[in-house]
N, C-alpha and C positions, 0 to 999 in steps of 0.2 A: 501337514504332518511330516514329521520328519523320522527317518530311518538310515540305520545306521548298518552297512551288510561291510561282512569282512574281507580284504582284498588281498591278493599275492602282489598286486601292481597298485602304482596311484592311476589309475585309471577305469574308466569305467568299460573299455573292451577287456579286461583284466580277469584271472580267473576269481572267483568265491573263495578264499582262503576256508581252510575245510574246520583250522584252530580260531578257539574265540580267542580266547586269552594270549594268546600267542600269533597272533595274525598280525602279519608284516605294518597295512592299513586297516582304517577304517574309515568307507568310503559315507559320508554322512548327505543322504539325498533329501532333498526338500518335496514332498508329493504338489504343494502347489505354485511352486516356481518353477519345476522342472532345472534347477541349479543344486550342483553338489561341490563339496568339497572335500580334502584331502586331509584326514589325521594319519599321525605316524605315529606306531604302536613301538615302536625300536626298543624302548628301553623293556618291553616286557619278552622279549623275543629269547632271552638268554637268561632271563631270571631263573634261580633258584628253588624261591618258592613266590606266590604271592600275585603269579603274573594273570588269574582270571579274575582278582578280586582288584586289583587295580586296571586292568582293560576296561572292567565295568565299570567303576568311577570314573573314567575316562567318558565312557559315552552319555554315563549321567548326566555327566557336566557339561555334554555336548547337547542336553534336552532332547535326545531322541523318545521317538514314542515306539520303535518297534527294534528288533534287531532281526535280522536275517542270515544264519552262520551252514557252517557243516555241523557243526557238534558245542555241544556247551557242556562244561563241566558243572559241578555240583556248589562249589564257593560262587562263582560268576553267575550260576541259572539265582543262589539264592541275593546277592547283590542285587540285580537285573530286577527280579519279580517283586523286591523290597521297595525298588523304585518305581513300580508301577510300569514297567517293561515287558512290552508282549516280546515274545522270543521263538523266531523263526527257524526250525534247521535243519539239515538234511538238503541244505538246497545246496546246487552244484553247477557251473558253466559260468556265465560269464555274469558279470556285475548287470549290464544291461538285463541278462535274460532273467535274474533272478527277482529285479524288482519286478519284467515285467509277469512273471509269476506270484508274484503276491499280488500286484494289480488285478490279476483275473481271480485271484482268491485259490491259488493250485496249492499253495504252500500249507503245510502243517502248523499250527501253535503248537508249540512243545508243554508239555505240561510237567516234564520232568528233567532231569540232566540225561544226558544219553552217554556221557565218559565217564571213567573217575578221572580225579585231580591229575593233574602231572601229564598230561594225555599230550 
Protein backbone atom coordinates (compact mmCIF):
# COMPACT_ATOMS: atom_id res chain seq x y z
CA UNK A 1 0.00 0.00 0.00
CA UNK A 2 1.23 3.07 -0.76
CA UNK A 3 0.52 6.57 1.04
CA UNK A 4 1.23 9.75 0.39
CA UNK A 5 1.36 12.31 3.66
CA UNK A 6 2.33 15.91 3.08
CA UNK A 7 5.79 17.28 4.26
CA UNK A 8 7.33 20.87 5.16
CA UNK A 9 10.88 18.96 4.58
CA UNK A 10 11.94 16.07 2.04
CA UNK A 11 12.43 13.89 4.86
CA UNK A 12 10.81 11.68 6.89
CA UNK A 13 11.99 13.41 10.44
CA UNK A 14 10.16 16.36 8.84
CA UNK A 15 7.07 18.01 9.96
CA UNK A 16 3.35 17.03 8.40
CA UNK A 17 2.83 20.06 6.19
CA UNK A 18 -0.68 21.01 7.80
CA UNK A 19 -1.73 22.46 3.40
CA UNK A 20 -2.65 19.58 0.98
CA UNK A 21 -2.59 21.54 -1.99
CA UNK A 22 -0.03 23.70 -1.18
CA UNK A 23 2.56 21.49 0.67
CA UNK A 24 6.11 22.03 0.08
CA UNK A 25 6.48 17.71 -0.53
CA UNK A 26 4.81 14.80 -0.71
CA UNK A 27 6.43 12.13 1.03
CA UNK A 28 5.03 8.96 -1.04
CA UNK A 29 5.62 5.80 1.61
CA UNK A 30 5.30 2.27 0.50
CA UNK A 31 3.61 0.13 3.63
CA UNK A 32 5.28 -3.13 2.31
CA UNK A 33 8.80 -2.17 1.49
CA UNK A 34 9.20 0.24 4.33
CA UNK A 35 10.92 2.72 1.33
CA UNK A 36 9.62 6.09 0.44
CA UNK A 37 10.28 8.77 -1.66
CA UNK A 38 10.42 12.44 -2.30
CA UNK A 39 7.87 14.52 -4.67
CA UNK A 40 8.11 18.15 -4.79
CA UNK A 41 4.92 20.11 -4.79
CA UNK A 42 6.93 23.59 -5.90
CA UNK A 43 5.07 24.49 -8.61
CA UNK A 44 1.63 24.49 -6.62
CA UNK A 45 3.07 26.46 -3.66
CA UNK A 46 2.41 30.02 -5.20
CA UNK A 47 -0.27 29.19 -7.54
CA UNK A 48 -3.19 31.33 -8.01
CA UNK A 49 -5.76 29.18 -8.21
CA UNK A 50 -5.87 25.51 -9.18
CA UNK A 51 -3.12 24.37 -6.57
CA UNK A 52 -5.45 21.46 -4.74
CA UNK A 53 -6.69 20.09 -7.82
CA UNK A 54 -3.43 19.64 -9.31
CA UNK A 55 -1.46 18.36 -5.90
CA UNK A 56 -4.11 15.65 -6.33
CA UNK A 57 -3.44 14.76 -9.81
CA UNK A 58 -0.05 14.74 -8.55
CA UNK A 59 -0.50 12.00 -6.07
CA UNK A 60 -2.96 10.09 -8.44
CA UNK A 61 -0.36 9.69 -10.81
CA UNK A 62 1.81 8.63 -7.96
CA UNK A 63 -0.99 5.56 -7.33
CA UNK A 64 -1.25 6.18 -3.67
CA UNK A 65 -4.01 4.42 -1.91
CA UNK A 66 -4.30 6.68 1.16
CA UNK A 67 -3.24 10.39 1.89
CA UNK A 68 -2.50 11.63 5.17
CA UNK A 69 -2.60 15.73 5.55
CA UNK A 70 -3.61 18.65 8.16
CA UNK A 71 -6.51 19.76 6.11
CA UNK A 72 -7.81 19.21 2.60
CA UNK A 73 -9.75 21.54 0.84
CA UNK A 74 -13.13 20.96 -1.05
CA UNK A 75 -11.60 20.64 -5.11
CA UNK A 76 -8.58 18.32 -3.81
CA UNK A 77 -11.01 16.07 -0.97
CA UNK A 78 -13.43 15.96 -4.35
CA UNK A 79 -10.30 15.05 -7.00
CA UNK A 80 -8.77 12.60 -4.19
CA UNK A 81 -12.30 10.70 -3.38
CA UNK A 82 -13.02 10.58 -7.37
CA UNK A 83 -9.77 8.55 -7.46
CA UNK A 84 -10.69 6.13 -5.03
CA UNK A 85 -8.43 8.01 -2.25
CA UNK A 86 -8.98 7.35 1.35
CA UNK A 87 -7.91 10.87 3.02
CA UNK A 88 -6.42 11.32 6.25
CA UNK A 89 -6.31 14.63 8.25
CA UNK A 90 -5.95 16.52 11.12
CA UNK A 91 -2.77 14.73 11.63
CA UNK A 92 0.24 16.57 13.03
CA UNK A 93 4.25 16.02 14.03
CA UNK A 94 6.51 14.42 12.26
CA UNK A 95 6.21 12.36 8.97
CA UNK A 96 7.56 9.18 10.99
CA UNK A 97 4.81 9.55 13.65
CA UNK A 98 2.02 10.20 11.53
CA UNK A 99 2.36 7.13 9.50
CA UNK A 100 3.01 5.37 12.54
CA UNK A 101 -0.55 6.57 13.66
CA UNK A 102 -2.40 5.33 10.87
CA UNK A 103 -0.51 1.99 11.27
CA UNK A 104 -2.15 1.62 14.69
CA UNK A 105 -5.43 2.99 13.11
CA UNK A 106 -5.42 6.56 15.60
CA UNK A 107 -6.08 8.64 12.42
CA UNK A 108 -9.41 9.84 11.33
CA UNK A 109 -10.85 9.13 7.46
CA UNK A 110 -12.03 12.42 6.61
CA UNK A 111 -15.35 12.15 5.05
CA UNK A 112 -15.65 15.77 4.18
CA UNK A 113 -13.21 18.93 3.35
CA UNK A 114 -12.48 20.65 6.54
CA UNK A 115 -11.20 24.19 4.59
CA UNK A 116 -12.45 26.21 1.89
CA UNK A 117 -10.54 26.64 -1.16
CA UNK A 118 -7.68 29.09 -1.17
CA UNK A 119 -6.76 28.05 2.65
Amino acid sequence: MKIAVTSRTASMDGEVDQRFGRAVYFIIYDTESDEFRVVDNAQNLNAMQGAGIQAAETVVSEGVDAVITGHCGPKAFRTLTAAGIRIFSGASGTIKEAIDEYRKGKLNETGAPDVQGHW
